[in-house]
Each structure stands twice: as C-alpha cells, then as structure tokens.
C-alpha positions in Angstrom: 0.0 0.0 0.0 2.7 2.4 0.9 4.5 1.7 -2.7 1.2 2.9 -4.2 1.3 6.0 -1.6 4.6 6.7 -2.8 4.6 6.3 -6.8 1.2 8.4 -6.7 3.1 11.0 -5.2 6.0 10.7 -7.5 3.5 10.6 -10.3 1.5 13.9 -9.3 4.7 15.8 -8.6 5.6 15.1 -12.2 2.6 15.7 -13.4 3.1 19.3 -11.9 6.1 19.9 -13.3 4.7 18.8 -16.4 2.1 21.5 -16.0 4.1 24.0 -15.2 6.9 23.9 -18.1 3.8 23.5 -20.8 2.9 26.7 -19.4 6.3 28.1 -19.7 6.5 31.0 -22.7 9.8 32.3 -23.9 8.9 35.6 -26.6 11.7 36.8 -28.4 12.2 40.3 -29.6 13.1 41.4 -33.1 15.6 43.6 -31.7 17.7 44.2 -28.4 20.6 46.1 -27.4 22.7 44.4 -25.2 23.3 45.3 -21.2 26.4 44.1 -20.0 29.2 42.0 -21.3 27.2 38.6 -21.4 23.8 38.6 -23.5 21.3 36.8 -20.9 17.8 34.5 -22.2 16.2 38.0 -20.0 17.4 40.5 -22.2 16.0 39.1 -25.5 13.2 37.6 -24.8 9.8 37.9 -22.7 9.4 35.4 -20.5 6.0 33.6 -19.1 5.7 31.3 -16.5 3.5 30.1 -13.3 6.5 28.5 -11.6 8.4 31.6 -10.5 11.9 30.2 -10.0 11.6 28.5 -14.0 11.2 32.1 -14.9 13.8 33.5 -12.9 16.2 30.8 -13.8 15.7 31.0 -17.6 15.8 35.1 -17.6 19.3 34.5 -15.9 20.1 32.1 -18.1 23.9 33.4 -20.2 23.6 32.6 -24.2 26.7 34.9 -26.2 29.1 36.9 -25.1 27.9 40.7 -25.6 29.0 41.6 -29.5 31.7 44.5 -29.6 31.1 47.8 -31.3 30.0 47.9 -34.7 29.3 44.2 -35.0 25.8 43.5 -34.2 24.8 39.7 -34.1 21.5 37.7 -35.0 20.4 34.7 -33.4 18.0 32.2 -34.7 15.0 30.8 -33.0 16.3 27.2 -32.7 19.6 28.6 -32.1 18.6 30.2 -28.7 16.9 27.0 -28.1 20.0 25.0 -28.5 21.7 27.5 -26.3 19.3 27.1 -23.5 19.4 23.1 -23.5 23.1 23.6 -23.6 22.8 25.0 -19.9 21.3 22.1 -18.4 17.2 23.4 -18.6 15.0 20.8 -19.9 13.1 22.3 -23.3 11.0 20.2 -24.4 8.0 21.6 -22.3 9.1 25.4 -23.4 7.2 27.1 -26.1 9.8 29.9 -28.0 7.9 32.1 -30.0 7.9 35.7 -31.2 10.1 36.6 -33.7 12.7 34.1 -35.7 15.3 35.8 -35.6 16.7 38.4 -32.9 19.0 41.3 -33.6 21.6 42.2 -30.6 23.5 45.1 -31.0 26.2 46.6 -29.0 25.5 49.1 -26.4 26.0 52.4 -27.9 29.0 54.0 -27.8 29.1 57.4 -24.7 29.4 60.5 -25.7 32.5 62.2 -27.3 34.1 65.3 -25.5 34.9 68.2 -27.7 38.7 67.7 -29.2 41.3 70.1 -28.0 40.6 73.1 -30.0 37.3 73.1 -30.5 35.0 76.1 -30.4 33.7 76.6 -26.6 30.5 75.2 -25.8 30.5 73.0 -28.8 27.6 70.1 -27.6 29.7 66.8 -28.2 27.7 64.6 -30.0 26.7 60.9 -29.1 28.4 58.0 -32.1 26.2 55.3 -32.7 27.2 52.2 -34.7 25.9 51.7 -38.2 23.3 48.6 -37.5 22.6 47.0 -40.8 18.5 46.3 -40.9 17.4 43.0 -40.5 16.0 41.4 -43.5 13.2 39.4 -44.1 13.4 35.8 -45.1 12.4 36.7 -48.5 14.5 39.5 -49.1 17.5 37.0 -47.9 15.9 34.4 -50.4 15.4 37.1 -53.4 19.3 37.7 -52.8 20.5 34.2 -53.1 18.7 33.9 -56.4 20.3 36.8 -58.0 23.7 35.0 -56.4 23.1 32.1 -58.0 22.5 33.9 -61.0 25.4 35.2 -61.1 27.5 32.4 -60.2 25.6 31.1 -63.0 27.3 33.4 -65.5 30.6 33.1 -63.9 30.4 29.1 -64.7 29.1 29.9 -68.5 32.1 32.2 -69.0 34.5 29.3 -67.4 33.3 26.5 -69.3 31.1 27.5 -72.4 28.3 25.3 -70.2 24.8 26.9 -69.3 23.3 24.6 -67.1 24.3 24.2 -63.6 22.3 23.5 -60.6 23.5 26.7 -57.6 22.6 27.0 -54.6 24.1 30.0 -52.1 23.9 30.5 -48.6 22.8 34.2 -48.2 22.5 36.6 -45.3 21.9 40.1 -44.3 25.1 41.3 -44.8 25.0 40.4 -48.9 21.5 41.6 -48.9 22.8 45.3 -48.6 26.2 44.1 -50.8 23.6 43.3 -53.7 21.6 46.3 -52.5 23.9 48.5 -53.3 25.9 47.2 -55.9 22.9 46.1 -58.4 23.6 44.6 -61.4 27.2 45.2 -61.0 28.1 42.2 -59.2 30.5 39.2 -60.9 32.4 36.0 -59.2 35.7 35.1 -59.5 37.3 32.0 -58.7 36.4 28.3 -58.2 38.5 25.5 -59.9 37.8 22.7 -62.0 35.8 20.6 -62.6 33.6 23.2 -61.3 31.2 21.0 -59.0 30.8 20.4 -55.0 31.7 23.2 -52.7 33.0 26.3 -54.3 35.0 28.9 -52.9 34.7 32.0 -54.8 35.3 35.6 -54.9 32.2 38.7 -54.9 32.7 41.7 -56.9 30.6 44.5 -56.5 31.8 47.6 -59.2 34.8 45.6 -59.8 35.9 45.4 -56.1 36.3 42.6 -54.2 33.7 42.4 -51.2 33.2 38.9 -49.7 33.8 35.6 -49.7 30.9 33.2 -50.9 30.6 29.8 -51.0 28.0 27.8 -53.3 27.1 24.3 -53.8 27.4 23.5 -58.0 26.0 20.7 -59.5 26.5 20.0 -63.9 23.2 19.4 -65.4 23.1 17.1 -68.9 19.9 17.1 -71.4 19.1 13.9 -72.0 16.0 12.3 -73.9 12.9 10.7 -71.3 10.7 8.7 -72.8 7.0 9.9 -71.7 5.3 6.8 -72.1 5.7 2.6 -72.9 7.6 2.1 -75.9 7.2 -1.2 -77.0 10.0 -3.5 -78.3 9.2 -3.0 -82.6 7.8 0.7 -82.1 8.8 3.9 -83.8 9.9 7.1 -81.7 7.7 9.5 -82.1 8.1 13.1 -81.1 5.1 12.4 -78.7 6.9 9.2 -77.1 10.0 11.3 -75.3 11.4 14.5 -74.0 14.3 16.7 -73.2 15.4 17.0 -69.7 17.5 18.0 -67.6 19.3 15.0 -65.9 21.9 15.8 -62.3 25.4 14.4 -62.5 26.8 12.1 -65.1 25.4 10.8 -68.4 25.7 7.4 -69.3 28.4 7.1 -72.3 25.4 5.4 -74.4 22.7 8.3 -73.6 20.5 10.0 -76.2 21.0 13.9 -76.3 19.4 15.1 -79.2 15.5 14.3 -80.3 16.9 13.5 -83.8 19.0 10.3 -82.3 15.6 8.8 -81.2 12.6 10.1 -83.5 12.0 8.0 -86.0 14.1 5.3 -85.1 12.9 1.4 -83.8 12.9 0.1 -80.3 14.7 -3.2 -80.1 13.5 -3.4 -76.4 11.0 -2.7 -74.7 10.9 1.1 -72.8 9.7 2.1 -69.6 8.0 5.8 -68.9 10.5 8.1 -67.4 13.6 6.1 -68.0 16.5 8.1 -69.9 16.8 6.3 -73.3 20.0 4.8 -74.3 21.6 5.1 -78.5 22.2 0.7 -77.9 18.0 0.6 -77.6 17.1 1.9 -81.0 17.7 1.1 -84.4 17.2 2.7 -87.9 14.2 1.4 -89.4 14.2 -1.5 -91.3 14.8 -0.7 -94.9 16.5 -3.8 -96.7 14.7 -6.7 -95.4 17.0 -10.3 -96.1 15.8 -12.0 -99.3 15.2 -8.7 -101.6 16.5 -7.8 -104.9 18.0 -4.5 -103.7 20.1 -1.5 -105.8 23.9 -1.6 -105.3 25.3 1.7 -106.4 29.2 1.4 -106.7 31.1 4.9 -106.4 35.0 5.1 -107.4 37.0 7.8 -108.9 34.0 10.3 -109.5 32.0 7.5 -111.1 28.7 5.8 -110.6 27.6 2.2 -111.3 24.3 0.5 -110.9 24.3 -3.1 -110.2 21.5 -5.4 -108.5 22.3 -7.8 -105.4 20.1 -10.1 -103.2 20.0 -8.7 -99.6 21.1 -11.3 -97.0 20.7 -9.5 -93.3 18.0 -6.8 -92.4 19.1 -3.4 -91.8 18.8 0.2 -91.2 19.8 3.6 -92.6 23.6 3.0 -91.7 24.1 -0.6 -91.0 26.5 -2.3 -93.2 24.6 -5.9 -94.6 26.0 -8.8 -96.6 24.5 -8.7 -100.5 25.0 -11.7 -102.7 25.8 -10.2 -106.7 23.0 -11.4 -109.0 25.0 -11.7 -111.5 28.2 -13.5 -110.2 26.4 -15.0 -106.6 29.7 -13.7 -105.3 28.7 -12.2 -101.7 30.4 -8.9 -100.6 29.3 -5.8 -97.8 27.2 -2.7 -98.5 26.2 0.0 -96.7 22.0 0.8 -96.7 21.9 4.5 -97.7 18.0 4.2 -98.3 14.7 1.7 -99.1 16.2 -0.9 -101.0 19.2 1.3 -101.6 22.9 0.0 -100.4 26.3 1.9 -101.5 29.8 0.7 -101.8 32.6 3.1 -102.3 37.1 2.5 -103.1 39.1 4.8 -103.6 41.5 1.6 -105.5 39.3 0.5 -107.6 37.1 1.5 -110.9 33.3 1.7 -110.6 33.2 -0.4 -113.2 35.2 -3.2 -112.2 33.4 -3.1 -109.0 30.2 -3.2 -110.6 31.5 -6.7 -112.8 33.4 -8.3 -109.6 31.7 -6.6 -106.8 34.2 -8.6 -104.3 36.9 -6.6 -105.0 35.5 -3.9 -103.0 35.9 -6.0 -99.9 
C-alpha cells in the first residue's frame, strides 16, 4: 500500500512539473541592445511562467558573449533553443515564440568630449554604430537567387556550359552588398571541374567584397521517354522528351530528339527512364531476301548493279548482299529503301560493278 502511496506522489509531482513547463512561454524580440558583457535569455526575450523560480532561472540564463562595437549579431530561434538546452534546462515543455530571428546590437557607444581646440560650448555629440536592418526571409531568399545567378554566368564564361544546378547561402550582410551594388556584381574563382563546394570571390563595381561559398552541381539534357515504348515501335516526337538530368550521363545516352525520333525500339521502354543510342535502331529498310540497288562509287563515277540482300538493316548498317549476276557475296552499306552503296578509292566503278568482291 505504501508503494502505491509513494509512486502516486511521485506521479503527481511530475505531473506538476509537467504543467508547469507547458505553461512556460519564452517571446523573443526582433531587436535588443545588449546590457552588460554577457547577453542573458532576459534580455531578449519575454518570459511567461507560473512556476516563478523557471522564470527567474531562464531570464538569468547566459547565451553569447555581448557583441563589440559595430558588430551586431543575430540569433535564430532554434539557435537560442539549443543554447538554452546547452545550460542544463529541460526544453521540451518550453514554447519559443515571437520573432525568428533576434538582432543584438552593442551598447551604444558614450558621448565624445569636444577635441582640444574646439570652439567653446561646442555640444559633443553621441556616435552610434551603423546597424545594418534585418532582412526578411524573403528579401535573404530574393538575394541568393540573383547569387546564384550570377554564379551562374561566372560558370558559363569558365566552361562555355549553361546549365548548372546553384545554390548559395545568403545573409543580411549580402542583402545590402547586392543592394547596393545592383547589377554590377560578378564572381571570381572556383577550380575545376567546377562542381561540389566552391570557394569563390564577390565583386561589387569591380571590387572585391566577400567571400561566398555555393554548392554547383553539372546538369546534362538527356532524352525521357514519356510513355511505354514497345519492343518493334517507332519514336515518335510524342513518345519522349528533353530533360535536364543531375550528375553524369551514361556514355550510351541520347542527347538530341533527332537520335531517337523515328528510329525502332529493339527493347521494350519504360515511362520516365533516360533512353539509351544501344536501344534503338534505324528502321528497317532492306529486309534479307530482296532484290536491292547496289550503287558502286570510285574515282567520280557511278555504277548501278542489283544484289540479293542477305541481313536486315537500317539507314547506316552495313549488310552482306550476294551479286545477282556473279552469286559472289560482298558488304554494303544501306543508304536508303532498298538502296545500299559501296565506295574505293582503288578500284574502278566499273570493275566493282563486274566483280563486286573486290570492293571488300
């Protein structure tokens, strides 16, 4: 009975504290100053609480060292969160809210007596450090576009290639750089092969400003087919697309719609996979068995002769042909429909056209 007793009480004590750090608020400011050489949980944020030593315990609670003069700092919501767990208090019952990001600047700076010299009863006159606003997400979003834009261009006028994947990291500090500079800004920098993590150099009116670093990837265009091809089928223009494809092309890849369209699958071809040059053919054209038109070419001239096709093939392929005339069996080349050529530079068209197997 008196384990019951005791695990009840255990269990409603927990259940207090429970209740009590759910109802814990931390509100952070958009923008503080800081008091003192330590910035404290207090002095950024708004704190609510029912248990009163929680609320004193998180207000005293030390997160950065105060920032020195003319360097104000931002912290991030889950930063401030990590910096508190950091300290030993339990977070998982504390809601942070208010703003995401907070802005700590330096204490200002005292006044300024009058320099030796100066006309009496001059007022000396407070100096302030230049804060740079805080920028929204998307104004720190709209700047890593035009970045990545621009790192864009830089990569075009390294490597005569226009398609790259970029992605920069960009904060308040190249939000007014970009501001201010406009279109003028250019990259220098990187190093082949121009992928991964670059390291590279931002101009603004041809001076050098910052360091940046962007992520690169090399896109490809490759053909897609858009729906089943069939093993037999012609390409048509409707059957595949260009894409963009992310890292390396396979040697045997289709680039251009005119290595596909037209042409016969020899397999059978799945929607959205990248088509490969090994799974299409030309057309079939000379078909084995038919009377087909050799033309023999040598030394500027031209001969007709007539051979019996022994292999299929395409626009390209190079078939055996048996002569009609002499049954003698030699290799052509199909230029067309029933069409083959065969071409020396040692021979006579007309002696190829009588003994076609000297053109082997």
């Amino acid at each position: 009975m008196s384990r019951q007793i005791i695990t009840l009480a255990l269990f409603s004590v927990a259940l207090c504290w429970a209740a009590a750090a759910h109802a814990t608020e931390v509100i952070l400011r958009n923008r503080v100053e800081a008091k003192g050489s330590v910035v404290l949980l207090g002095d950024i944020a708004e704190i609510k609480s029912a248990d009163a030593a929680l609320r004193d315990q998180l207000a005293a609670t030390p997160l950065i060292p105060s920032p020195v003069a003319g360097t104000p700092q931002y912290l991030r919501l889950a930063e401030i969160r990590d910096l508190v767990a950091s300290r030993g208090i339990e977070v998982r019952g504390i809601r942070f809210g208010g703003t995401a990001v907070v802005s700590v600047s330096p204490e200002p700076v005292a006044s300024v007596a009058p320099a030796a010299g100066a006309v009496a009863g001059a007022a000396a006159k407070p100096v302030a450090p230049q804060q740079p606003a805080l920028r929204t997400e998307a104004e720190v979003q709209l700047t890593a576009e035009q970045l990545s834009t621009a790192v864009r261009r830089h990569l075009y006028q390294q490597t005569g290639h226009d398609l790259w994947n970029v992605r920069v990291e960009a904060d308040s500090k190249l939000v007014g750089i970009v501001e201010q500079a406009g279109d003028s800004i250019r990259f220098t920098g990187g190093e082949a092969p121009w992928i991964g993590r670059q390291k590279l150099t931002l101009h603004a009116n041809d001076k050098p400003v910052a360091m940046v670093y962007a992520k690169v990837d090399r896109l490809e265009m490759a053909i897609f087919a858009l729906q089943p091809i069939n093993r037999g089928d012609l390409v048509r223009r409707t059957d595949v697309e260009l894409r963009p494809y992310l890292g390396a092309l396979p040697a045997q890849a289709a680039t251009t719609l005119e290595a596909v369209i037209g042409h016969e699958a020899v397999q059978g071809i799945r929607p959205d996979s990248m088509i490969q040059t090994n799974q299409l053919r030309s057309p079939i054209v000379v078909r084995r068995n038919e009377r087909v038109s050799i033309r023999a070419r040598a030394a500027g001239v031209s001969v007709r002769t007539y051979a019996i096709a022994q292999q299929d093939g395409g626009i390209g392929d190079l078939v055996m042909v048996q002569s009609v005339a002499s049954k003698e069996r030699y290799a052509a080349r199909v230029v067309g429909v029933r069409e083959l050529e065969i071409f020396t530079a040692g021979t006579s068209a007309t002696e190829i056209a009588s003994n076609p197997a000297s053109a082997r």
